[in-house]
N, C-alpha and C positions, 0 to 999 in steps of 0.2 A: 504494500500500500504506500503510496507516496505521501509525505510529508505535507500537512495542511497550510497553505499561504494566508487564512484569515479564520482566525478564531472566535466563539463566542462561549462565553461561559455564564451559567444562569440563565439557561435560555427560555427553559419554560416549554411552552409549544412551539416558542418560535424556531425557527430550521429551514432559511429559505437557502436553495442551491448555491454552490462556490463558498459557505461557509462550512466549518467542522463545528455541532454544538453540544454542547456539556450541558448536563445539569447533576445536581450534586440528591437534588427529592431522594426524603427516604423509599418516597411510593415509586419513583422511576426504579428504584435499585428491586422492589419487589416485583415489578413487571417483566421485570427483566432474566428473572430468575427461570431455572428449566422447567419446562411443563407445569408447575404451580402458577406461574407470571401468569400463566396464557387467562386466567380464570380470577386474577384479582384486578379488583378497578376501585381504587379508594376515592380520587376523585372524578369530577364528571364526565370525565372524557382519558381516553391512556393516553398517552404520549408516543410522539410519533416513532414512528421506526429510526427516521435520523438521526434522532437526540442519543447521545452519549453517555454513561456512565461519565462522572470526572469531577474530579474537586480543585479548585483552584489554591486551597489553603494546600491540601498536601500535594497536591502537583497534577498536573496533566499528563498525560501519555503525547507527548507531541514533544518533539526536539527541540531544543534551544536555539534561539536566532535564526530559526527559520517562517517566523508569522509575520505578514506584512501589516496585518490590523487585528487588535483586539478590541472587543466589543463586550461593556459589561452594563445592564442596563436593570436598574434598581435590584441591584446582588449585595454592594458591598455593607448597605446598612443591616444587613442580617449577619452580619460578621462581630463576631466580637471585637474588642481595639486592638487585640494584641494579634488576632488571625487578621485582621484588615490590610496590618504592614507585612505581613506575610503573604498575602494577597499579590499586593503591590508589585514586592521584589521578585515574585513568580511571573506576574505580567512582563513587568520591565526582561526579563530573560527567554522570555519566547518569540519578543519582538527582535527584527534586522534592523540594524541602525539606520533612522530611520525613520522607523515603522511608528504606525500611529495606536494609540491607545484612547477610545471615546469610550467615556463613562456616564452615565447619568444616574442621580438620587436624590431622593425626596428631599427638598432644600429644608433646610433648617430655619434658614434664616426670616424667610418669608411667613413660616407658618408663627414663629415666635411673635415677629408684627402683629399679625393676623389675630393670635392669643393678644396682645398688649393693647391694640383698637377696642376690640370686645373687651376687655376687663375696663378700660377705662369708658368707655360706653354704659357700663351700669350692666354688662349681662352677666349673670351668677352662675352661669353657666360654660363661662368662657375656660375655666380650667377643664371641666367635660371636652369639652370640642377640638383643645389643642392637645389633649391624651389620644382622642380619638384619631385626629388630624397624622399624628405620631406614630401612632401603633406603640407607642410606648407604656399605655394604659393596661389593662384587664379587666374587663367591663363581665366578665362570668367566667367564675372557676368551671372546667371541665368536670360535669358529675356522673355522666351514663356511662357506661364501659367503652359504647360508638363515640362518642365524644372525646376521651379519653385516648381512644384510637388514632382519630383523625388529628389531636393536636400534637400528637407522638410523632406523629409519619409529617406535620405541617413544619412552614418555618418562617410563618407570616410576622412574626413580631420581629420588628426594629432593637437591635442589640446596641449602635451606635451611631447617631445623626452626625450630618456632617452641613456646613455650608460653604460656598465658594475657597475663600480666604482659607478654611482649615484642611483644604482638600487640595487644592490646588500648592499650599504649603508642603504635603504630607507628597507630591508625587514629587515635586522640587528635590525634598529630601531623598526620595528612593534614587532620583538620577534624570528622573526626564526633564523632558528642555520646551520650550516654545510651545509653553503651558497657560492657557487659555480658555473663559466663558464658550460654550458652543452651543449653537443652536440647532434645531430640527434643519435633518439634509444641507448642512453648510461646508460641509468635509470635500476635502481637495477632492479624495479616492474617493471615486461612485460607486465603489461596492461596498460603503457605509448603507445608500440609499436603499438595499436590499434588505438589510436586518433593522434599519430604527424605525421606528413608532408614534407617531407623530402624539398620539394621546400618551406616553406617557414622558414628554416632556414638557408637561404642563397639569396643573391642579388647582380644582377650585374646592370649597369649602361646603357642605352639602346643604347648609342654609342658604349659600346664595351661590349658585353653579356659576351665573354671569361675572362674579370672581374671579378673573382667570390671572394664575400665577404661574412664575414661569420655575419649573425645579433646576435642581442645582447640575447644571450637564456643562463637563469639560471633556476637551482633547487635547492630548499630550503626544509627544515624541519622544522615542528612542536616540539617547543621542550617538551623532555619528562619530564618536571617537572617546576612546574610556570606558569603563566599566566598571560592576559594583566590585 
């Protein structure tokens, strides 16, 4: 099999052709399994055949410096802070000097506003909505055994938020160079246009949808000379 020139990790369903994608789901790794997979379906739909077994914390199956673009697209805030820079330094080593790295996650910064408006506004409820807004809340302990199940096998909650300034800091530090705001389809390489999402580089707030904000989405470069 030859070597992958554009990666995505965290892909979810997404798996559009000329990428290689990973997802780390405990429920992909159960589907995947011999003849018991063929008969589990924990969420609404399996996943596709493309999708990959792969973790980016403990490493990909893919060579060093051979991806021209990595692609991770609301993954890293389910990382805890110490798997995040581990993350990181895994990226930065799968890319050719060079190579581009687009990330997108739930901006921090916007929704904190969002919380400071509404509390200074008089609503009592504005700590409710930036919990929710976060994923950092727990609005119901798991009590059935099926519930129980599905939050086992899930990885919806936000481990560590990040905004502009702390992230774009954080890939500084890892090594990459000509580190930068990004916006929906703005990328030099067209085969970003293949895998981003135009809905989820933006968020509105569920009391008022016409809220539209913009999440925290950067792309970086591999730089062309030096190493970690």
């Amino acid at each position: 099999m030859s070597e992958p020139t554009y990666v995505q990790y965290g892909c979810g369903w997404s798996c559009p052709d000329g990428w290689t994608n990973f997802d780390v789901s405990p429920s992909l790794r159960l589907e995947r399994l011999p003849i018991v997979g063929t008969l589990i379906k924990v969420n609404g739909r399996r996943f596709p055949e493309q999708v990959r077994v792969g973790d980016i914390v403990s490493g990909l199956p893919v060579r060093d410096g051979t991806a021209k673009g990595v692609y991770a697209s609301h993954v890293l805030e389910h990382l805890c802070y110490e798997d995040f820079w581990v993350a990181l330094r895994n990226t930065y080593k799968l890319l050719v000097p060079g190579g581009i790295f687009r990330l997108v996650v739930p901006d921090l910064e916007s929704r904190a506003r969002f919380y400071c408006n509404q509390l200074d506004s008089g609503n009592a409820d504005s700590n409710s909505e930036f919990l929710r807004l976060t994923y950092l809340g727990v609005p119901r302990r798991p009590r059935s055994l099926l519930d129980r199940l599905r939050a086992s096998l899930g990885n919806s909650a936000h481990l560590w938020m990040w905004d502009y300034k702390s992230i774009a800091e954080a890939l500084q530090k890892t090594g990459f160079c000509d580190v930068r705001r990004a916006e929906f389809n703005d990328c030099s390489d067209p085969m970003f246009r293949l895998v981003e999402d135009k809905s989820r580089f933006y968020w509105s707030p569920p009391t008022d949808p016409s809220a539209i904000s913009s999440e925290c989405a950067v792309e970086a470069k591999k730089a062309t000379s030096g190493s970690l």
